[in-house]
PADOSE-961497 format. One record per residue: residue number from 1; residue in one letter; z negated, x negated, y negated of N, C-alpha, C, O in turn. Coordinates in Angstrom, 3 decimals, decimal comma, always signed. Layout:
N
<minu: NUM lopa: a nz: Z nx: X ny: Y caz: Z cax: X cay: Y cz: Z cx: X cy: Y oz: Z ox: X oy: Y>
...
This chain:
70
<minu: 1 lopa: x nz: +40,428 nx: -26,438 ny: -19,181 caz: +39,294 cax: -25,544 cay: -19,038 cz: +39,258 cx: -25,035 cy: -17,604 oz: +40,292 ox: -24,529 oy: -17,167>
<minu: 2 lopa: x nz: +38,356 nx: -25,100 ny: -16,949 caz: +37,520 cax: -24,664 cay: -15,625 cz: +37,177 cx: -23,563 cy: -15,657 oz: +36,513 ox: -23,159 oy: -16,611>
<minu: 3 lopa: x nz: +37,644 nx: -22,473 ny: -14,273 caz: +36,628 cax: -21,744 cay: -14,415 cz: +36,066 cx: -21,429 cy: -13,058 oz: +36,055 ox: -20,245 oy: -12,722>
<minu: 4 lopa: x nz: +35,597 nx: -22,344 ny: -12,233 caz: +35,211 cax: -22,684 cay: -11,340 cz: +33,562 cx: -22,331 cy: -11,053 oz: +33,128 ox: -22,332 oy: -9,901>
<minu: 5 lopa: x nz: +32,774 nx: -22,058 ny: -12,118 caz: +31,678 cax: -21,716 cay: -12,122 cz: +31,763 cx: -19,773 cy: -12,204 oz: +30,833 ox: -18,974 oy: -12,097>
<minu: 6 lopa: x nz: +32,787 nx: -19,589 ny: -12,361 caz: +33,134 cax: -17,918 cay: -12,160 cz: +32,841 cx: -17,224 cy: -11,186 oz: +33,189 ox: -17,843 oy: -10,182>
<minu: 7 lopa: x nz: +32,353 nx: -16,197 ny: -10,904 caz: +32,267 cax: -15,590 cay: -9,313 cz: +32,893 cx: -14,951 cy: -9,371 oz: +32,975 ox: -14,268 oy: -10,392>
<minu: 8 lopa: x nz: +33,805 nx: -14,755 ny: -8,212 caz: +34,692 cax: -12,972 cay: -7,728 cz: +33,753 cx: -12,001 cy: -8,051 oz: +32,562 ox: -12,248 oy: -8,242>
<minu: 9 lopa: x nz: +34,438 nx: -10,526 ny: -8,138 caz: +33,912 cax: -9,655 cay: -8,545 cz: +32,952 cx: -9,365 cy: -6,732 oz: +31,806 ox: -9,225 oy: -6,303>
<minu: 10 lopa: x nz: +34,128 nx: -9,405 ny: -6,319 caz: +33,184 cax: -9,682 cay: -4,430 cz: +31,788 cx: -9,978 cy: -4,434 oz: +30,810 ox: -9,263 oy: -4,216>
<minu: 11 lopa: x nz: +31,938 nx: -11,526 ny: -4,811 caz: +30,738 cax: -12,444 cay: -4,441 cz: +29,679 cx: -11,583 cy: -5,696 oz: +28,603 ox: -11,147 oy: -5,287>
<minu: 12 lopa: x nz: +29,880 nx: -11,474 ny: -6,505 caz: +28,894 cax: -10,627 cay: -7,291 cz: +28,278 cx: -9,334 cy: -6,982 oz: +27,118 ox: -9,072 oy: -7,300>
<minu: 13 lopa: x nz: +28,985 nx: -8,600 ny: -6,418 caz: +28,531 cax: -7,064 cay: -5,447 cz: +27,445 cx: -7,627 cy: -4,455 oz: +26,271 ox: -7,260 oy: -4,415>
<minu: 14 lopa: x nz: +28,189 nx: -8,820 ny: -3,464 caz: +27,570 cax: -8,927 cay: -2,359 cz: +26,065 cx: -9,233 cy: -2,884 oz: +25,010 ox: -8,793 oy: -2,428>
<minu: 15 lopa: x nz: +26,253 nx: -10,029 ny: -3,868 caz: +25,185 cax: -10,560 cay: -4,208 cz: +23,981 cx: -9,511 cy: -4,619 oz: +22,768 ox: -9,614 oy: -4,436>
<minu: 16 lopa: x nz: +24,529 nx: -8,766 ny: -5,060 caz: +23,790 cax: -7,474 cay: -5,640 cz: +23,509 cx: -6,475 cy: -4,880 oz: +22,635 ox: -5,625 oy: -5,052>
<minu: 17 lopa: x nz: +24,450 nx: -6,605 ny: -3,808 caz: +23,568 cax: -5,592 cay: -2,669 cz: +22,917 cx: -6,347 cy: -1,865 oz: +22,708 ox: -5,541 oy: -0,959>
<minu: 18 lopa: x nz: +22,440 nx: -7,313 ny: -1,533 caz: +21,826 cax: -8,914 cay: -1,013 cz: +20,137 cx: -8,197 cy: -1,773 oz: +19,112 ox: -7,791 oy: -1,225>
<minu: 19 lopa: x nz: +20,479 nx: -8,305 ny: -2,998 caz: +19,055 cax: -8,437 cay: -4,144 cz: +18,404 cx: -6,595 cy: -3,766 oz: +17,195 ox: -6,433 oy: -3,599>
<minu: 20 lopa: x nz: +19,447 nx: -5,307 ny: -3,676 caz: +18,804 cax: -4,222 cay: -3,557 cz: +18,019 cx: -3,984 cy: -2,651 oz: +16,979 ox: -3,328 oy: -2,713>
<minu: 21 lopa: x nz: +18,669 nx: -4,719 ny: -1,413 caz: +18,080 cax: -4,415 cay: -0,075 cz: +16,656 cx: -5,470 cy: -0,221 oz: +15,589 ox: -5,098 oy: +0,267>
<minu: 22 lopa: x nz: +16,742 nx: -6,443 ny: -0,746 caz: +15,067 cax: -7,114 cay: -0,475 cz: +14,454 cx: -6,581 cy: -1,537 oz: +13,279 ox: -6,944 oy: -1,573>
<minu: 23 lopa: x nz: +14,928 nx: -5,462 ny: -2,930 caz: +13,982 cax: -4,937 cay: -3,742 cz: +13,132 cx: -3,565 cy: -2,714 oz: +11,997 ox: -3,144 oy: -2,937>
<minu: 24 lopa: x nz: +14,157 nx: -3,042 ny: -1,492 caz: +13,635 cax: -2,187 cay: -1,028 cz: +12,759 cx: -2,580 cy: +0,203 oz: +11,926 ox: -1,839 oy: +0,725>
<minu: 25 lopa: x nz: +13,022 nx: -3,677 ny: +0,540 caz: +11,961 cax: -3,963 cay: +1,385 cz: +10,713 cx: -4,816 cy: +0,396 oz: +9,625 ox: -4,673 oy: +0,954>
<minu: 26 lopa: x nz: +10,643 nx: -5,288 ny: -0,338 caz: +9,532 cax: -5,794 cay: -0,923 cz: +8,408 cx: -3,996 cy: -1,540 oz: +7,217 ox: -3,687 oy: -1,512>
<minu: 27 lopa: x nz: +9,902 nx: -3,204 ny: -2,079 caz: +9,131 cax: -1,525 cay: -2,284 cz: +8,169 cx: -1,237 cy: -0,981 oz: +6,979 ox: -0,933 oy: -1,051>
<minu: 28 lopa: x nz: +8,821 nx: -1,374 ny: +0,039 caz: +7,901 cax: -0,624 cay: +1,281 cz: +6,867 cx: -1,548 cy: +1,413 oz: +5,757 ox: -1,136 oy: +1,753>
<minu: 29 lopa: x nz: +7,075 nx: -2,870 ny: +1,173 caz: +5,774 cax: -3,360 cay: +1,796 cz: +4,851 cx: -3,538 cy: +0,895 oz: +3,779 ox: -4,095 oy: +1,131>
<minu: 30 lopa: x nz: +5,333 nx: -2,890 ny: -0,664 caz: +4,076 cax: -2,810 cay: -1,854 cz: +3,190 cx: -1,909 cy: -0,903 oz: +2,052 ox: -2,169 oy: -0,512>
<minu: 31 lopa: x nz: +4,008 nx: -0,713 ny: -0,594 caz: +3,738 cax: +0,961 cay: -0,304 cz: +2,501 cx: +0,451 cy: +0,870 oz: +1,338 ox: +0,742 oy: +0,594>
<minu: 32 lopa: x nz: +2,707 nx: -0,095 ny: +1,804 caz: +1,943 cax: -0,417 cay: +3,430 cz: +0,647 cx: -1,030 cy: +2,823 oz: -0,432 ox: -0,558 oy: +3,180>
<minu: 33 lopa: x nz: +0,694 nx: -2,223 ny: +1,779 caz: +0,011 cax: -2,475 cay: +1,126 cz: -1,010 cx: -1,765 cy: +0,530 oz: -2,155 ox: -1,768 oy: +0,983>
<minu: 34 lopa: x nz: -0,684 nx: -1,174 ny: -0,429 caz: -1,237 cax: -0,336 cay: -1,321 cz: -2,004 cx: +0,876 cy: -0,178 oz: -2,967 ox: +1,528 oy: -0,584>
<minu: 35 lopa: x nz: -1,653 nx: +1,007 ny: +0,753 caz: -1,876 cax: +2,283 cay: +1,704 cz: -3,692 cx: +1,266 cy: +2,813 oz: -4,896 ox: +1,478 oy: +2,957>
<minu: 36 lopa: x nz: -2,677 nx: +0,267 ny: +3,239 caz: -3,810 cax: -0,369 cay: +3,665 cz: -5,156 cx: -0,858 cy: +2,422 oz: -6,327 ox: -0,758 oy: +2,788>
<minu: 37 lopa: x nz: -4,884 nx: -1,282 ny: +1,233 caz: -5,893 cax: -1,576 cay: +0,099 cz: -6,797 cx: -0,275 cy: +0,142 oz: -8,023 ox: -0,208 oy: +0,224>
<minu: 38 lopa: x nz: -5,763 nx: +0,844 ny: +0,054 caz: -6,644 cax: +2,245 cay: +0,232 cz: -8,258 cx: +2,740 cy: +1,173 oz: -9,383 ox: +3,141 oy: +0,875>
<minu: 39 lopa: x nz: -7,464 nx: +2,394 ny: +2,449 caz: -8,253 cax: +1,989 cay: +3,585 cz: -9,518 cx: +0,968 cy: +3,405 oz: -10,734 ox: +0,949 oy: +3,601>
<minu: 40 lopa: x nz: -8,722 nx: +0,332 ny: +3,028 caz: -10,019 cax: -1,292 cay: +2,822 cz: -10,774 cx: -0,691 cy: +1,974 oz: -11,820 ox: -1,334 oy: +2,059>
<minu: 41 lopa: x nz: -10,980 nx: +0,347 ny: +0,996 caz: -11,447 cax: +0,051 cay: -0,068 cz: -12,512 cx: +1,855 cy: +0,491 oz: -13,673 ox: +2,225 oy: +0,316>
<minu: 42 lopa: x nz: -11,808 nx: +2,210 ny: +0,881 caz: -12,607 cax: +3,591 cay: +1,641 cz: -13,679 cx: +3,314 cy: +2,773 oz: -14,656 ox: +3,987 oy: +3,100>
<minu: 43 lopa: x nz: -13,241 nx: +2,228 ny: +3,223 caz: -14,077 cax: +1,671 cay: +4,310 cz: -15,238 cx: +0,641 cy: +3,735 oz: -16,336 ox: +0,492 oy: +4,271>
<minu: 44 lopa: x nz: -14,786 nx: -0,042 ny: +2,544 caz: -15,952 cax: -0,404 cay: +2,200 cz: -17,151 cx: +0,161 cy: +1,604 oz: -18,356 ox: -0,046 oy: +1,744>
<minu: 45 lopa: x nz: -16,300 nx: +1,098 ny: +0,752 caz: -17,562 cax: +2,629 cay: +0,400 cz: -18,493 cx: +2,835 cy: +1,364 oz: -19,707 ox: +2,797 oy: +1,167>
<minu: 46 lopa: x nz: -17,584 nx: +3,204 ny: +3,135 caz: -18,604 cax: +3,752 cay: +4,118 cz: -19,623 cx: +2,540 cy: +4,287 oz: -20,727 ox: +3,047 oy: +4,490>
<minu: 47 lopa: x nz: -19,692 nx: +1,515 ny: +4,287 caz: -20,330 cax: +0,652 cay: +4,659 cz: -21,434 cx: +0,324 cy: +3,749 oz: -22,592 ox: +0,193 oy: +4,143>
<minu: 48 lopa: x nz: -20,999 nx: +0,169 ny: +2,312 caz: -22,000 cax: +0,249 cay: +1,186 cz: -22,749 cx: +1,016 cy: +1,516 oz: -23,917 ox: +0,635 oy: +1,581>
<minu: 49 lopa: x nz: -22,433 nx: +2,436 ny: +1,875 caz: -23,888 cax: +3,310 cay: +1,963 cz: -24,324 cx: +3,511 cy: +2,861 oz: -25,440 ox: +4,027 oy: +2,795>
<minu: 50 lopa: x nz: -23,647 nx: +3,199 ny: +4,467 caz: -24,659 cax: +2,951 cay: +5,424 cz: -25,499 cx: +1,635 cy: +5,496 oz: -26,536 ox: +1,567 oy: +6,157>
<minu: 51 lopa: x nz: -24,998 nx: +0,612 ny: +4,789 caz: -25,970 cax: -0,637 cay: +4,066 cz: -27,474 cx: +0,045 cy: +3,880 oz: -28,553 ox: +0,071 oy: +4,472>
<minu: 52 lopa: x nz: -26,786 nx: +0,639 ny: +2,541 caz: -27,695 cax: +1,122 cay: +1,441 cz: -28,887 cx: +2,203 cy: +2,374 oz: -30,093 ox: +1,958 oy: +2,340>
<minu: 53 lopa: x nz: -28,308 nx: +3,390 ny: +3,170 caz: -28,897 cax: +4,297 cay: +4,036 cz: -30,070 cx: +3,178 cy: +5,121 oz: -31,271 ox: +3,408 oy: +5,263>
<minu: 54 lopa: x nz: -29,401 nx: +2,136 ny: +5,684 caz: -30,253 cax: +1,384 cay: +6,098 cz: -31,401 cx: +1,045 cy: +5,620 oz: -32,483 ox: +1,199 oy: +6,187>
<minu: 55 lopa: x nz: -31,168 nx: +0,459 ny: +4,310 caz: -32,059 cax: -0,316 cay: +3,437 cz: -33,410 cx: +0,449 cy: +2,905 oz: -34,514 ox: -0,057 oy: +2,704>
<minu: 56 lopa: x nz: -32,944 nx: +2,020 ny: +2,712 caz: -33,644 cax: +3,178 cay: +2,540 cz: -34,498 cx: +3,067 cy: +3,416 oz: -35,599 ox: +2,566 oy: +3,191>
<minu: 57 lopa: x nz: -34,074 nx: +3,588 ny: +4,741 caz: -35,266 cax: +3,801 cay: +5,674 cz: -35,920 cx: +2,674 cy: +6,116 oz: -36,903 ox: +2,924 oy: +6,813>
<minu: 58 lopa: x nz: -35,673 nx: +1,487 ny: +5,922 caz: -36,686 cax: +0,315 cay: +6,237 cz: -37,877 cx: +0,648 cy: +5,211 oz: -39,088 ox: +0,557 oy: +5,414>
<minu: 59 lopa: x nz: -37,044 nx: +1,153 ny: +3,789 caz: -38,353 cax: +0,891 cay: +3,265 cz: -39,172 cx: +2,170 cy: +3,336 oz: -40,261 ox: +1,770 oy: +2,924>
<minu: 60 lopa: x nz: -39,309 nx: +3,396 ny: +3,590 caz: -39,233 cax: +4,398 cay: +3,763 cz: -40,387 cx: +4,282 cy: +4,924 oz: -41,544 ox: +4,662 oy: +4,745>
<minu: 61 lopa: x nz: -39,833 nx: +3,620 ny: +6,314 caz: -40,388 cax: +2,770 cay: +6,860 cz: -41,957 cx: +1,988 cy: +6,990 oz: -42,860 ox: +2,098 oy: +7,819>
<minu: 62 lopa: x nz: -41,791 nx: +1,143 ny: +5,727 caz: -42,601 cax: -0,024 cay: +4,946 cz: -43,857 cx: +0,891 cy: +4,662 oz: -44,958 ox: +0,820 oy: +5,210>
<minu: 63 lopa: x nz: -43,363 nx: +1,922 ny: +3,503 caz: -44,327 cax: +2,959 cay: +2,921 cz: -44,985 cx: +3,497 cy: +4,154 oz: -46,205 ox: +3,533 oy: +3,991>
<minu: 64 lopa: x nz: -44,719 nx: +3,798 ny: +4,978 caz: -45,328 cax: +4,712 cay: +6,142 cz: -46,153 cx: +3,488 cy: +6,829 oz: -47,347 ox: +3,762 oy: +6,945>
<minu: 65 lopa: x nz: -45,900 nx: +2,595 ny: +7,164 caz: -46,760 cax: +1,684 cay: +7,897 cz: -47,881 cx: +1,242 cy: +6,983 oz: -49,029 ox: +1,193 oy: +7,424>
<minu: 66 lopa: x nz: -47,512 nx: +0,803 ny: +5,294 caz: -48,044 cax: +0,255 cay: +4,800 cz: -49,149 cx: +1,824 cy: +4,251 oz: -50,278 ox: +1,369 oy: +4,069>
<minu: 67 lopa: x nz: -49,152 nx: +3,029 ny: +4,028 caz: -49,926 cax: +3,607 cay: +3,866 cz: -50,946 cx: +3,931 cy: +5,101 oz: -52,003 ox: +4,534 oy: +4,916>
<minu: 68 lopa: x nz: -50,531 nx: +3,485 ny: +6,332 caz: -51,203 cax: +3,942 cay: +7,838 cz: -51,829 cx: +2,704 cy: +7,911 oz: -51,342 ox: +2,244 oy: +8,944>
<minu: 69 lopa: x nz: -52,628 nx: +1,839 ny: +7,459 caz: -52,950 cax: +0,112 cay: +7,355 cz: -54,211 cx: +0,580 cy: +6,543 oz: -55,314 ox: +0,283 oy: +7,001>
<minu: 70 lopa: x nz: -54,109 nx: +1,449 ny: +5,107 caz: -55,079 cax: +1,827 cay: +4,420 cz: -55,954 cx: +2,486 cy: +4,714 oz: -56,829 ox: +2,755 oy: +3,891>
């Protein structure tokens, strides 16, 4: 019987502090993530409604020309 497929108690720590440290860097870069999605998603709001604010006064616009024609 073999027990060659066994790890030291060593190689098992290392290994496990190996795995904590990239759970904490994969944590921060959820965090940067999630922080930038924030952003993206606040910034697309502003844009929707200066879209939308645009779209308003063209037609706003439209009405005023198109009642000054009559």
């Amino acid at each position: 019987m073999s027990f060659d497929h066994i790890r030291s108690w060593y190689e098992l720590e290392e290994i496990n502090e190996r795995q904590e440290r990239m759970i904490t860097v994969y944590e921060n870069e959820i965090k940067k993530l999630e922080q930038e999605n924030a952003e993206l998603k606040q910034e697309l709001t502003i844009l929707k409604q200066k879209l939308e604010d645009t779209f308003n006064k063209e037609e706003d616009n439209d009405d005023v020309i198109s009642t000054e024609v009559c």
